[in-house]
C-alpha positions in Angstrom: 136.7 107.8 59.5 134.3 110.3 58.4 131.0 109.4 57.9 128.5 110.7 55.3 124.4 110.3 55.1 122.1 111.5 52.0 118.8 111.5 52.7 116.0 111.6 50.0 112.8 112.3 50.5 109.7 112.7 48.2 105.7 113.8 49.2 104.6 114.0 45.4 103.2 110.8 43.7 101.6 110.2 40.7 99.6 107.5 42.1 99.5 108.0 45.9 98.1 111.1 48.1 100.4 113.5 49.4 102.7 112.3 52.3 102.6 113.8 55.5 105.5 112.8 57.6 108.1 112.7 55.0 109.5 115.9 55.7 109.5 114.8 59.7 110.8 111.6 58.8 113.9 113.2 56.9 114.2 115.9 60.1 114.1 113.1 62.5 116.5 110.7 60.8 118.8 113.9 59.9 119.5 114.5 63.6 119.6 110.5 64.8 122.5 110.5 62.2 124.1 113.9 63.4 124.3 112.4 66.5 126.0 109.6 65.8 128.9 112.0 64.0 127.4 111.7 60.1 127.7 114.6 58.2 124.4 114.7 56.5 122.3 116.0 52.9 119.1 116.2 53.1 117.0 116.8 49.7 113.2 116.4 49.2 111.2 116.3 46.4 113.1 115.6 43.7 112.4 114.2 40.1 114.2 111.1 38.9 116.9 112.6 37.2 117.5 114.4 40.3 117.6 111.6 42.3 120.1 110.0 40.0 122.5 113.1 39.8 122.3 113.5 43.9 123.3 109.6 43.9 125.8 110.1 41.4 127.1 113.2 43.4 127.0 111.6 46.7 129.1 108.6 45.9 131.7 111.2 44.4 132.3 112.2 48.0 133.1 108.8 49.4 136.7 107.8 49.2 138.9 105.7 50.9 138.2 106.0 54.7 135.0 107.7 54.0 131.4 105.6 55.3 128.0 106.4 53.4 124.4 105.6 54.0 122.3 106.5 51.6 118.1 106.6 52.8 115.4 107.3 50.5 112.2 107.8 52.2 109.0 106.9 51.0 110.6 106.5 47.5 107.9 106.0 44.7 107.0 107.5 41.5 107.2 111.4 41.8 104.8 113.7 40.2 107.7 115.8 38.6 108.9 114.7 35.0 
């Protein structure tokens, strides 16, 4: 079975200072899941309507004998439109 991982995170808030560790948080969850054999996308910073079309494009790859995890770090309100 193959196994697939897309990982989504986000620094920019409308609301909330800039995060620091999100882009080590992504690294360091990227390579716990390569090591246990997932094939992973990583994407940061991304509007809303990005998000949705990664999602959207993501669940395009999983078919029958294919496993997805989807993580979204530190998912709030981005600053992009």
């Amino acid at each position: 079975t193959d196994k697939v991982a897309l990982l989504i995170g986000n620094m920019n808030y409308v609301n909330h200072p800039k995060l620091l560790a999100t882009v080590m948080d992504v690294f360091e969850l990227s390579n716990l899941l390569q090591q246990l054999n997932f094939r992973v996308v990583s994407l940061m910073d991304l509007t809303k309507e990005e998000m949705q079309s990664a999602v959207k494009q993501f669940l395009q790859l999983l078919d029958a004998g294919v496993y997805g995890k989807r993580a979204v770090m530190e998912l709030c309100v981005p600053t992009s439109p």
